[in-house]
C-alpha positions as CSV (number, residue, x, y, z in Angstrom):
1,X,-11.8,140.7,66.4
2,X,-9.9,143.5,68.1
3,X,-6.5,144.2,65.9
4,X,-4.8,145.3,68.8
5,X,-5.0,142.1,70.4
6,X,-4.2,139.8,68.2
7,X,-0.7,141.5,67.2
8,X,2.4,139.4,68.5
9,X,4.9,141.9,70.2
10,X,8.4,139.9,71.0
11,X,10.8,141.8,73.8
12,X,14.4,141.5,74.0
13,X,14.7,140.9,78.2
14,X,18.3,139.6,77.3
15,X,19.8,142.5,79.6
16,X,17.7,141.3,82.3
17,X,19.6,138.4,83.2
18,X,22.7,139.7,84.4
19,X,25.2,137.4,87.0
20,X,26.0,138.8,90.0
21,X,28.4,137.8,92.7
22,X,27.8,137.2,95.9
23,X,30.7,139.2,97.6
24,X,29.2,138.8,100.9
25,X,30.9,135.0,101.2
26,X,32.9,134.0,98.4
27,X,34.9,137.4,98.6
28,X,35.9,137.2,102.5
29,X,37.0,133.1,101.6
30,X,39.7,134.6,98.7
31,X,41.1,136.7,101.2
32,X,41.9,134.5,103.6
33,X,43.2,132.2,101.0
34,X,45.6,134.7,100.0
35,X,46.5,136.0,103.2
36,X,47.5,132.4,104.5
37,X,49.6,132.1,101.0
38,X,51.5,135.5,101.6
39,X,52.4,134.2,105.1
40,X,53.6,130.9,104.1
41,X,55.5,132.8,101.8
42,X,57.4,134.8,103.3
43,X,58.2,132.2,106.0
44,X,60.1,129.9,103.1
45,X,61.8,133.0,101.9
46,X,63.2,133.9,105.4
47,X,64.3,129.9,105.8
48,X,65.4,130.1,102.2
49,X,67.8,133.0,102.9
50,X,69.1,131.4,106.0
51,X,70.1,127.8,104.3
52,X,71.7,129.6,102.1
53,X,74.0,131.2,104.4
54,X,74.5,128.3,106.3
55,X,75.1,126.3,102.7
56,X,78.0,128.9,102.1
57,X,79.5,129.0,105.4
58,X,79.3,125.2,105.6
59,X,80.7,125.2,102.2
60,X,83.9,127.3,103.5
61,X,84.6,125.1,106.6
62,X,84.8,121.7,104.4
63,X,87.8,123.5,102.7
64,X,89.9,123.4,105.8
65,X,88.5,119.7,106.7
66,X,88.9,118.4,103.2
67,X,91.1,118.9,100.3
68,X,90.9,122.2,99.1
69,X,92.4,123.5,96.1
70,X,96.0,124.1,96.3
71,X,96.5,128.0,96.0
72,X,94.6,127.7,99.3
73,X,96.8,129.3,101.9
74,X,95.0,127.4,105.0
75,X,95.7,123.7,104.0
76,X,98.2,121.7,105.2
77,X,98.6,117.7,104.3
78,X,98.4,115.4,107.4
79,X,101.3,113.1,108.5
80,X,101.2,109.3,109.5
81,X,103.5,107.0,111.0
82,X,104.0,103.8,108.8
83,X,101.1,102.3,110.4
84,X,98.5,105.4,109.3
85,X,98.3,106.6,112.9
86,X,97.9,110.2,112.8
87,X,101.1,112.7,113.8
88,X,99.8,115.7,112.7
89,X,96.3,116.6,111.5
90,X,94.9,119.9,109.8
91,X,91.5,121.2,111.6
92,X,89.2,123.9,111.1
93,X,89.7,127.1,113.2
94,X,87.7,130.2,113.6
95,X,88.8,133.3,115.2
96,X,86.8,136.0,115.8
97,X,88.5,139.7,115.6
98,X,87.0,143.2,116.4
99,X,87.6,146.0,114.2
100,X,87.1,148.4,116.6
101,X,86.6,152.0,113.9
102,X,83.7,149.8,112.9
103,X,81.7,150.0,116.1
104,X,78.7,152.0,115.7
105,X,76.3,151.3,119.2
106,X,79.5,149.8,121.6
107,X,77.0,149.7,124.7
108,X,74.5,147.3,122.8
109,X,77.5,145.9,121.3
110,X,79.3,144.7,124.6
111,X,75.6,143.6,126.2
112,X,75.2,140.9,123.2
113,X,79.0,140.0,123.5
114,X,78.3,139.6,127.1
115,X,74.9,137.0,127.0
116,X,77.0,135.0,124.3
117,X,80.8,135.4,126.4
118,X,79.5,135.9,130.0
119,X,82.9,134.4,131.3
120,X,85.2,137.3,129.6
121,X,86.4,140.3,131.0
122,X,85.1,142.8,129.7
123,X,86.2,145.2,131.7
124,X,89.4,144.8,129.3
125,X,87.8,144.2,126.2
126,X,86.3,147.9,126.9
127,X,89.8,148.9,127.4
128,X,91.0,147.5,124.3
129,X,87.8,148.6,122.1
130,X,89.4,152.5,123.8
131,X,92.0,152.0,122.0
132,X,91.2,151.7,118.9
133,X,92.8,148.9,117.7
134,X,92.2,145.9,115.7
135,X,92.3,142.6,118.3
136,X,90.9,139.3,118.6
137,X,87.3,138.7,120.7
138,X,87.6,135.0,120.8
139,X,90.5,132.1,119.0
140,X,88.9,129.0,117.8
141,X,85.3,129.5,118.3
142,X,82.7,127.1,119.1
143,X,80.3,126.2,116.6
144,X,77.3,127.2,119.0
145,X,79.0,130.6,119.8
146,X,80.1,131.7,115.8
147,X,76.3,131.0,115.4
148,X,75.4,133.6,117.7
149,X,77.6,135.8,116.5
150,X,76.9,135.8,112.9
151,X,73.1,136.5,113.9
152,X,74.3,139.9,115.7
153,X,74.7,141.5,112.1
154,X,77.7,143.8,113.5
155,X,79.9,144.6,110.6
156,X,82.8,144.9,113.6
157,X,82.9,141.5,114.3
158,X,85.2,139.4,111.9
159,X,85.3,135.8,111.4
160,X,88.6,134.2,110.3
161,X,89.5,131.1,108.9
162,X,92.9,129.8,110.1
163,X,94.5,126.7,109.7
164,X,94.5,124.4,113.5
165,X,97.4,121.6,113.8
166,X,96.9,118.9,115.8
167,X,99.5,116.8,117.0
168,X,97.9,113.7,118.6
169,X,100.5,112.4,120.6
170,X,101.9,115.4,121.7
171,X,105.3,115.3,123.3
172,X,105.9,111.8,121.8
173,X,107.3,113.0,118.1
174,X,108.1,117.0,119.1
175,X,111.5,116.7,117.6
176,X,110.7,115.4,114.4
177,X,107.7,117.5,113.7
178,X,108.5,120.7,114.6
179,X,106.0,123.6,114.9
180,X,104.3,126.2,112.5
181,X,103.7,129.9,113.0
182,X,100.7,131.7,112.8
183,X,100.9,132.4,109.0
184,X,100.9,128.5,108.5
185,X,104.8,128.3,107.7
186,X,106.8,125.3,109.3
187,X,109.6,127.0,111.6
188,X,111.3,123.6,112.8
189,X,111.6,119.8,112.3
190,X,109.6,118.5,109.3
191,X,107.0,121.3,109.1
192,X,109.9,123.1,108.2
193,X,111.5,120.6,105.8
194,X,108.6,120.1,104.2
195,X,106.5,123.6,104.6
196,X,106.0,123.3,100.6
197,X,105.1,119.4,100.3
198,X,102.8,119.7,103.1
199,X,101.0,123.0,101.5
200,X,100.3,120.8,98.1
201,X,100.5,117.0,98.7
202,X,96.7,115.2,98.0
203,X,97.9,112.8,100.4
204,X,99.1,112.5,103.9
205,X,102.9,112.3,104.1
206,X,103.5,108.8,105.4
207,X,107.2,108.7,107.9
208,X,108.8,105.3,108.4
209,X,108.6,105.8,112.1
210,X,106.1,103.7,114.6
211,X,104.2,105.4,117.4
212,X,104.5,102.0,119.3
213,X,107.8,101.5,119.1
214,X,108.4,105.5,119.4
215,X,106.3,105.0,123.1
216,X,108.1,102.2,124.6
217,X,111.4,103.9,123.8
218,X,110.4,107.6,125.3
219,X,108.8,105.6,128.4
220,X,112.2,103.7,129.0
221,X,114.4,107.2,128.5
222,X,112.5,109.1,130.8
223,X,112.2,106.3,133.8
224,X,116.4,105.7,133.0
225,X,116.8,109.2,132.8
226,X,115.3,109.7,136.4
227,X,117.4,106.4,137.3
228,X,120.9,108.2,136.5
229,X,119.6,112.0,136.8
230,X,121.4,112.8,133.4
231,X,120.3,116.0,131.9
232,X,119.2,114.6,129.0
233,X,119.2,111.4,126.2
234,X,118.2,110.3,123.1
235,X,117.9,107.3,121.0
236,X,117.8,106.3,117.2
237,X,115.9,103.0,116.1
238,X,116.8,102.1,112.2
239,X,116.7,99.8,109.0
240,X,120.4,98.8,108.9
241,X,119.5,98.0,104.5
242,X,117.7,100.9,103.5
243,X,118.2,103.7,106.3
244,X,114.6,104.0,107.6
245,X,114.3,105.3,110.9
246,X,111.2,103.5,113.1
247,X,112.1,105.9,116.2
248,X,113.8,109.0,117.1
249,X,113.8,110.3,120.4
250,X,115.5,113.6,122.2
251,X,115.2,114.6,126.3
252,X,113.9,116.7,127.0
253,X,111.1,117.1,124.6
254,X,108.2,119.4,124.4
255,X,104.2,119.9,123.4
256,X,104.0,121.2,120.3
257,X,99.8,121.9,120.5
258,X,101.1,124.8,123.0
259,X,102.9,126.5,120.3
260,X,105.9,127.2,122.8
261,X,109.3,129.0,121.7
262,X,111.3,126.7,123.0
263,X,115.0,128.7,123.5
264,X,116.7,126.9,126.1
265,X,119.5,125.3,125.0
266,X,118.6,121.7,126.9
267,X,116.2,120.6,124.7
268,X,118.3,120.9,121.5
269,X,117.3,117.1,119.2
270,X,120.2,115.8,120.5
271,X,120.0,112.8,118.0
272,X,120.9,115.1,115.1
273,X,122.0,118.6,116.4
274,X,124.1,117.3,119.3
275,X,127.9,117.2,118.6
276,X,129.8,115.0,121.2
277,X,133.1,113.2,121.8
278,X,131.6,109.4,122.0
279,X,134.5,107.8,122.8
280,X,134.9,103.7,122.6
281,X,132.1,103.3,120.2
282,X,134.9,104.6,117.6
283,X,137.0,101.5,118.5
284,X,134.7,99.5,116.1
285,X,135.6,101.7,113.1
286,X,139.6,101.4,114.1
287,X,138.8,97.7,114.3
288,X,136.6,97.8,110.3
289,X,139.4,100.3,109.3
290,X,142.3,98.0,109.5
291,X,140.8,94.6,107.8
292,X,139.5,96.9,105.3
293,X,143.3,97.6,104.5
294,X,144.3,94.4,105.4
295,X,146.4,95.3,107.7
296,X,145.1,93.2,110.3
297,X,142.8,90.1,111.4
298,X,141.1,89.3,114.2
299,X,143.2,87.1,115.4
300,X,146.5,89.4,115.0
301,X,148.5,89.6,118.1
302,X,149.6,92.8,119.4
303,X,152.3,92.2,122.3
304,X,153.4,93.9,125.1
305,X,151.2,96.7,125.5
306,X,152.2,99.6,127.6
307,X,149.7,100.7,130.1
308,X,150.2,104.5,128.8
309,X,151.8,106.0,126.2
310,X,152.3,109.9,125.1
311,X,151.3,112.0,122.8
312,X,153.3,115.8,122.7
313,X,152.3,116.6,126.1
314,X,149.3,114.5,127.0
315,X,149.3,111.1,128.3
316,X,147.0,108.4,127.0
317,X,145.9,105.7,129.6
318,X,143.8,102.5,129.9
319,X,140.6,103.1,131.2
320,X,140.9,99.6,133.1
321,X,144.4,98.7,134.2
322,X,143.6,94.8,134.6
323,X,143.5,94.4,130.4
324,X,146.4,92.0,129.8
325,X,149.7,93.3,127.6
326,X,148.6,90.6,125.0
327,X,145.9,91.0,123.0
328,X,144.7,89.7,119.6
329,X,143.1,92.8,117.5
330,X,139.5,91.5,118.0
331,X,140.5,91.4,122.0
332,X,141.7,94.6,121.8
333,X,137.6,95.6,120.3
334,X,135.9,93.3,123.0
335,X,138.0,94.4,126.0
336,X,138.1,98.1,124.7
337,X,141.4,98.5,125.0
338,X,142.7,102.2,124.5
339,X,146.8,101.7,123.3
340,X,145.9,98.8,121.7
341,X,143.1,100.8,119.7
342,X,146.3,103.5,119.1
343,X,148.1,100.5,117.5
344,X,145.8,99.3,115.3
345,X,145.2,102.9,114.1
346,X,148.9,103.5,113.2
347,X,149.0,101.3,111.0
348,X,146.0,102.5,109.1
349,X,147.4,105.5,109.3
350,X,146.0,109.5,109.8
351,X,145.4,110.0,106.0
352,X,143.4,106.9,105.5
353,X,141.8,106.6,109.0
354,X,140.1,110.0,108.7
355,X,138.9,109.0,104.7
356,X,137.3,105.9,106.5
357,X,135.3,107.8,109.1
358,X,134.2,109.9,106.2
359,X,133.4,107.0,103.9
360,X,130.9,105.3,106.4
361,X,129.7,108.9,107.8
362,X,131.3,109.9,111.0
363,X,132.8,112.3,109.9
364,X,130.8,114.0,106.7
365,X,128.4,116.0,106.4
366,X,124.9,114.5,106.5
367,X,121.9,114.9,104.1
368,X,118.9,114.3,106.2
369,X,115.1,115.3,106.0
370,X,115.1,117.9,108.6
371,X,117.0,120.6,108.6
372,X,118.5,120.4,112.6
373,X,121.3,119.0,111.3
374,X,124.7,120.1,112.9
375,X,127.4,120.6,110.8
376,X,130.6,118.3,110.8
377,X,133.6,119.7,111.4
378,X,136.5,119.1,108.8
379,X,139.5,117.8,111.5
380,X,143.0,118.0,110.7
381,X,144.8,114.3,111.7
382,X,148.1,114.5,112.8
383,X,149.5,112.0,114.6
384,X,147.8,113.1,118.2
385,X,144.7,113.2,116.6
386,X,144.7,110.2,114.8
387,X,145.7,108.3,118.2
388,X,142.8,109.9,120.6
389,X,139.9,109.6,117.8
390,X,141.2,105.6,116.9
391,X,139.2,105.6,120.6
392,X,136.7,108.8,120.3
393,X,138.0,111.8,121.7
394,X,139.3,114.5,119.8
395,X,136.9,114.5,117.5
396,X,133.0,115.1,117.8
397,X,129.9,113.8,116.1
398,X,126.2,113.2,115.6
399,X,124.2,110.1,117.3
400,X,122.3,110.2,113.9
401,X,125.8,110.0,111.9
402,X,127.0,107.1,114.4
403,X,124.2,105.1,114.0
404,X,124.3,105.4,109.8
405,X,128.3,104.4,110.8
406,X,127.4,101.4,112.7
407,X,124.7,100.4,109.8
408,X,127.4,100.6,107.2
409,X,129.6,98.6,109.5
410,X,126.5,95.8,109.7
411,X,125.0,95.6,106.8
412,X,127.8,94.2,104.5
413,X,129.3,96.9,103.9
414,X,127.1,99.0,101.4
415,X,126.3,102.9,101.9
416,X,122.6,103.8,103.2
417,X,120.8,107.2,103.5
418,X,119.1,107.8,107.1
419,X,115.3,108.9,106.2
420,X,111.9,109.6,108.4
421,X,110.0,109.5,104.6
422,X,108.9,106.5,103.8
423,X,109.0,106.3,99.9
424,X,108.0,103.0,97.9
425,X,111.1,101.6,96.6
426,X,110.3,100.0,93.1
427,X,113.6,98.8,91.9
428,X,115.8,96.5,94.5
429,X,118.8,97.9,93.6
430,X,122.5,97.5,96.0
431,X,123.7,101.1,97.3
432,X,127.4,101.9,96.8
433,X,129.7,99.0,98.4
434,X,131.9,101.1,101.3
435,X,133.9,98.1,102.9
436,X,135.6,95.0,101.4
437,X,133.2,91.9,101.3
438,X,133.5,89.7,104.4
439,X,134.9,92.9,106.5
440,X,131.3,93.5,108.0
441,X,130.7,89.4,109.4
442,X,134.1,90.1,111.1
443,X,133.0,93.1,112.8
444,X,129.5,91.7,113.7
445,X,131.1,88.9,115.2
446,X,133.5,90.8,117.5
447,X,130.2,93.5,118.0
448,X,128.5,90.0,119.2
449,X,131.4,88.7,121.3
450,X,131.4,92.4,123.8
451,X,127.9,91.4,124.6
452,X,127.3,87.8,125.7
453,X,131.3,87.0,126.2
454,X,132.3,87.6,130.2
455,X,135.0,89.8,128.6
456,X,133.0,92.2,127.3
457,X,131.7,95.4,128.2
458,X,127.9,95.3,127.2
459,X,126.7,91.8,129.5
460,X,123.6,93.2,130.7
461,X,122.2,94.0,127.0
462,X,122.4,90.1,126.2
463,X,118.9,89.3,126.0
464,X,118.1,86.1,125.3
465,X,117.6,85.0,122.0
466,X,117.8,88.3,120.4
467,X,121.4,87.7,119.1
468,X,122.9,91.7,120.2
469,X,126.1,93.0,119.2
470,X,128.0,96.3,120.0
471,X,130.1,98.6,121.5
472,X,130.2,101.2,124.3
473,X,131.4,104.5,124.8
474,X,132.1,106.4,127.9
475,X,133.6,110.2,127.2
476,X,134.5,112.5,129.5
477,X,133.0,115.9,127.8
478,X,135.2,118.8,127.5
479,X,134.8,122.0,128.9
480,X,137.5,125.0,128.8
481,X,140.1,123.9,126.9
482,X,140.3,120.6,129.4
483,X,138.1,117.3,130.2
484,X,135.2,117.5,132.9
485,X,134.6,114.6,135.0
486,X,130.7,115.0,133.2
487,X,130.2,111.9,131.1
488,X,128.7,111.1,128.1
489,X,127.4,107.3,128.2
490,X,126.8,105.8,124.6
491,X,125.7,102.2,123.4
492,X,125.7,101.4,119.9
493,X,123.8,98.4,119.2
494,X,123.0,96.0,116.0
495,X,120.8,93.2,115.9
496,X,119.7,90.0,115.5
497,X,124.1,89.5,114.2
498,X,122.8,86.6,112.4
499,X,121.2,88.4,110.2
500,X,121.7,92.2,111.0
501,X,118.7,94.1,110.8
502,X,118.4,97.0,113.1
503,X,121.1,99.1,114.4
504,X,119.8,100.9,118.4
505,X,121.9,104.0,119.0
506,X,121.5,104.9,123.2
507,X,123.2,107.9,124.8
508,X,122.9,109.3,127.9
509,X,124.3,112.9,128.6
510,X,126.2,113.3,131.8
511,X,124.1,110.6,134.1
512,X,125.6,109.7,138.0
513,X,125.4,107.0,139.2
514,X,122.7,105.0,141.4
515,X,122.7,103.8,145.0
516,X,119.6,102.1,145.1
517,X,119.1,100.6,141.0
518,X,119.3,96.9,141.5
519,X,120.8,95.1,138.5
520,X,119.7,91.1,137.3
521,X,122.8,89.9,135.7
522,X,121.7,88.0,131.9
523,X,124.2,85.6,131.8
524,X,124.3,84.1,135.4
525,X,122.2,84.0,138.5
526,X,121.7,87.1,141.0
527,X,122.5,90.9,140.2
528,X,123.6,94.0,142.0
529,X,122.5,97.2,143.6
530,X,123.8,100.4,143.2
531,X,125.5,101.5,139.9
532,X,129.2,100.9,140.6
533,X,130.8,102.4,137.6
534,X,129.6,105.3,136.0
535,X,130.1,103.8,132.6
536,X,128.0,103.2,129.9
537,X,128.0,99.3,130.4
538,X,126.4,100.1,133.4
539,X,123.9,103.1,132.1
540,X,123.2,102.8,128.4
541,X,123.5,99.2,128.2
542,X,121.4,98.8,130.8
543,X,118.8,101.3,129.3
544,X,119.3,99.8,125.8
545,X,118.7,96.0,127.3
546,X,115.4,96.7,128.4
547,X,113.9,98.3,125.6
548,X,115.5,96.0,122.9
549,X,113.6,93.1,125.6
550,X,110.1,95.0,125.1
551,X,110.2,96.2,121.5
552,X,112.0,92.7,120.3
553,X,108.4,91.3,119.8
554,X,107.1,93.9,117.6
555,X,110.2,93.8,115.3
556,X,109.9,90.1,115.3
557,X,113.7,89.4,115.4
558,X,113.6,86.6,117.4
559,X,116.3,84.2,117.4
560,X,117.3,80.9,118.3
561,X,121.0,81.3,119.2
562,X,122.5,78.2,118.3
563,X,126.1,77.2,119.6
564,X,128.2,75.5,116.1
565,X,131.2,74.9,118.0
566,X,129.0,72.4,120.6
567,X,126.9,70.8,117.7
568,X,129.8,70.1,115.3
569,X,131.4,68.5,119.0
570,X,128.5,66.6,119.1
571,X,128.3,65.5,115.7
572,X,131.6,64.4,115.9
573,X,131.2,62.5,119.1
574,X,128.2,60.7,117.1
């Protein structure tokens, strides 16, 4: 056997199996793979960036809808009317300013401005951009158009966040609420008054006033207004027991969503920062004065009355020369009798009399929530003085203080603070007693008598069974040193006199009278047409009948007026 044959050779081949890829398929499919995921990518990273920003800028609106912290300088609280209707809201705003020294391409800038503002002039825009100054594009921008803007990337165009105040019902409350400027700082009414409350409060500031009844008394003004051609009214709806005010209203009013400067004199809140002479509606504090000194009772005669007596150099007449001679002290209220009035306030006398009209707030200064207020004049009462003001002349006040006077004079008797903020009173506690107990029954009962007696003054304000008591007053206003045959026509109303409630304060400033105004008597068939006094028992009595007959229901001071003297007759007859 051949030894070369038989010898076993073993081979290491183990570098002959070597894996190798096949790039021709498998390669190209990793690519693609990998190209797809870069796309997809970058597509979430550009969407990322962009809800971000929107995240943010969404983030910085909700701070002028919602509360925001309180060092922010944009927020404002809302205000409501005792039934949560909205006075005022706070609302985001957006201007847009151009820092012109920021411009760098103005042509391209102007050709986007114009695709996304192609209503503008900007012809004048160009102008302004010339001039190199700071000024605003567009003032509460849409949320379409701040879109478009924020997407041009130009560093000149500046977005703003500023505070927007709505007033819902617009004219209806101007008065009250004021206005703001553009640095969000109240500048009249309560935005004034309450610039710091309303920059902090969590909650919206709730008033005591009601948009319904605040409508149907503005609606009744304005139609009586047009009626007698004055040049302007008011009216003042409130609590007689704890001061709230459900309605104050001054004509001529404005829109304060306009943001107007409102200068001219006329439309001056002539509730609170209109001083008048209100004549006869003074007659019922002469009247409270003297049976709070007990000097005097209703039924006190007081005989032989002149029809005019003097004072120094001026004479003082009755306004009506048919008033008898004779006349009890309540007669004297109900037939508003002016020497009789004289009488009763002699024997108060000057030093007391005036301390009365300051004690129920004629004649004092007032502490009210907004701050057009008008200041009371401190009167000296000599003996002239004290006879003309026992009947309202001579001395000048505030609808807003005679109405608190008339509540004092109605409500037994106690003090009370006129207020628009409605504040949760936890402890039922009596004010400050002003009169003598059982000095405020007489009053209303005399108040009563001048409207549904045919004596009195005030007949066509007796609507039925809502039980009205009160006085008028019919001034002539003075004017260089003398009296002008202008009037001032006041009513000054409390009701239900059962159980006194609500005290309604109307004055009209200088109305005429009207041929054509057909008046339905209230307590006997037919009427008449044409006014045929100007007097306030034919203006403001009038005026303040209708709207006591149409807000009535929502007060829910309906009465059934019962007649004692026929059921005890009856009774007795039994």
């Amino acid at each position: 056997m051949n030894k070369d044959k038989s010898k076993l050779i073993i081979e290491d081949h183990k570098s002959d199996f070597i894996f190798k890829k096949k790039e021709s398929g498998l390669n190209i499919q990793f690519n693609r793979v990998a190209f797809i995921f870069f796309v997809f990518f970058i597509i979430y990273l550009i969407y990322t960036i962009h809800l971000i920003h929107l995240g943010l800028r969404k983030d910085n609106l909700k701070k002028i809808n919602n509360l925001p912290k309180f060092n922010n300088q944009l927020y404002r609280a809302d205000i409501i009317d005792i039934n949560g209707n909205y006075l005022v809201k706070t609302v985001k705003s957006i201007d847009i300013g151009l820092k012109t020294s920021d411009i760098i391409n103005k042509k391209k800038l102007l050709l986007s401005l114009n695709i996304i503002f192609p209503d503008k002039n900007f012809y004048e825009i160009e102008k302004k951009i010339e001039n190199k100054n700071f000024f605003y594009l567009e003032k509460k921008i849409s949320e379409e158009n701040y879109e478009k803007i924020m997407q041009l990337g130009d560093k000149s165009l500046i977005p703003e966040e500023k505070v927007l105040r709505m007033y819902p019902q617009k004219n209806l409350f101007s008065h009250v609420l004021g206005q703001i400027d553009d640095d969000n700082n109240g500048i009249s009414g309560l935005e004034k008054s309450l610039n710091e409350e309303l920059k902090k409060s969590q909650e919206p500031i709730k008033l005591t006033l009601d948009k319904d009844i605040q409508f149907l008394i503005r609606k009744e003004l304005i139609k009586y207004q047009e009626i007698f051609k004055s040049n302007g009214s008011a009216a003042i709806l409130m609590d007689v027991n704890n001061g709230n005010i459900l309605s104050l209203v001054s004509l001529p009013d404005f829109n304060p969503n306009e943001r107007q400067n409102v200068t001219d004199v006329n439309y001056i809140n002539r509730v609170t920062k209109g001083t008048y002479e209100l004549g006869s509606v003074f007659k019922a504090f002469t009247f409270a004065s003297a049976l709070n000194e007990k000097l005097i009772k209703p039924e006190t005669k007081f005989l032989n009355l002149p029809k005019s007596i003097k004072c120094d150099k001026y004479r003082i007449g009755e306004y009506d020369n048919e008033i008898p001679s004779n006349l009890t002290a309540e007669q004297i209220l109900i037939r508003s009798g002016n020497i009789g009035s004289v009488r009763i306030a002699q024997k108060v006398g000057a030093e007391k009399f005036k301390l009365f009209l300051e004690k129920v707030g004629v004649l004092s200064e007032i502490d009210f929530d907004i701050e057009e207020v008008a200041p009371q004049k401190n009167y000296d009462f000599g003996k002239c003085r004290l006879a003309t003001a026992s009947f309202g002349h001579g001395v000048a006040t505030t609808i807003l203080q005679l109405a608190k006077g008339y509540a004092v004079l109605s409500n037994g008797g106690y003090e009370i603070k006129p207020t628009l903020i409605y504040r949760e009173k936890k402890i039922n506690k009596k004010n400050e007693r002003i009169l003598n107990k059982g000095i405020s029954e007489q009053v209303v009962r005399a108040l009563r008598k001048i409207v549904n007696t045919e004596e009195g003054t005030a007949k066509f304000a007796d609507v039925q069974s809502y039980e009205i008591g009160g006085k008028t007053g019919t001034a002539d206003q003075p004017e260089g040193g003398a009296y002008s045959e202008a009037k001032i026509n006041t009513f000054a109303s409390i009701f239900p006199t059962s159980n006194p409630q609500f005290v309604f304060v109307v004055m009209l400033d200088t109305p005429k009278k009207s041929k054509d105004y057909y008046y339905k008597y209230r307590h006997q068939k037919g009427g008449w047409k044409g006014t045929l006094y100007n007097t306030a028992g034919w203006t403001s009595v009038e005026l303040a009948g209708k709207v006591i007959d149409k807000i009535g229901p929502i007060l829910a001071t309906k009465y059934i007026e019962v007649n004692w003297s026929c059921v005890l007759e009856i009774i007795f007859i039994r």
